[in-house]
N, C-alpha and C positions, 0 to 999 in steps of 0.2 A: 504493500500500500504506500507505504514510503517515496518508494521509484518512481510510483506514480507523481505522486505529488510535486517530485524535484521532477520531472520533468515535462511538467503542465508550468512551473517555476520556468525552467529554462526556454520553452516556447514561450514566454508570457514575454520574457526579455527581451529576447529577440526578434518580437513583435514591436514591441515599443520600441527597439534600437531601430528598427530598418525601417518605419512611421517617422521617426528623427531622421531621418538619412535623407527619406525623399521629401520630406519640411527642408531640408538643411537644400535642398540639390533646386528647388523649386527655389527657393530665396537666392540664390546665386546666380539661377538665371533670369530671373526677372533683375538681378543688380545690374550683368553684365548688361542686359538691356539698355538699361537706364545709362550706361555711363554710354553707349555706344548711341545714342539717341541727342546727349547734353555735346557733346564731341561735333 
């Protein structure tokens, strides 16, 4: 039951890490946007 649990934990992470990732990859292209737009 344990196993289980640590690894519904570890998918739980790695859902929210790669959610962060493409937040993170969405905000950098909308920046380079911007600078390529003020230019």
């Amino acid at each position: 039951m344990r196993n289980i649990i640590k690894l519904y934990l570890i998918l739980n992470n790695a859902l929210s890490i790669t959610a962060n990732w493409v937040k993170l990859q969405c905000l950098m292209a909308r920046y380079s946007q911007n600078i390529r737009t003020t230019e």
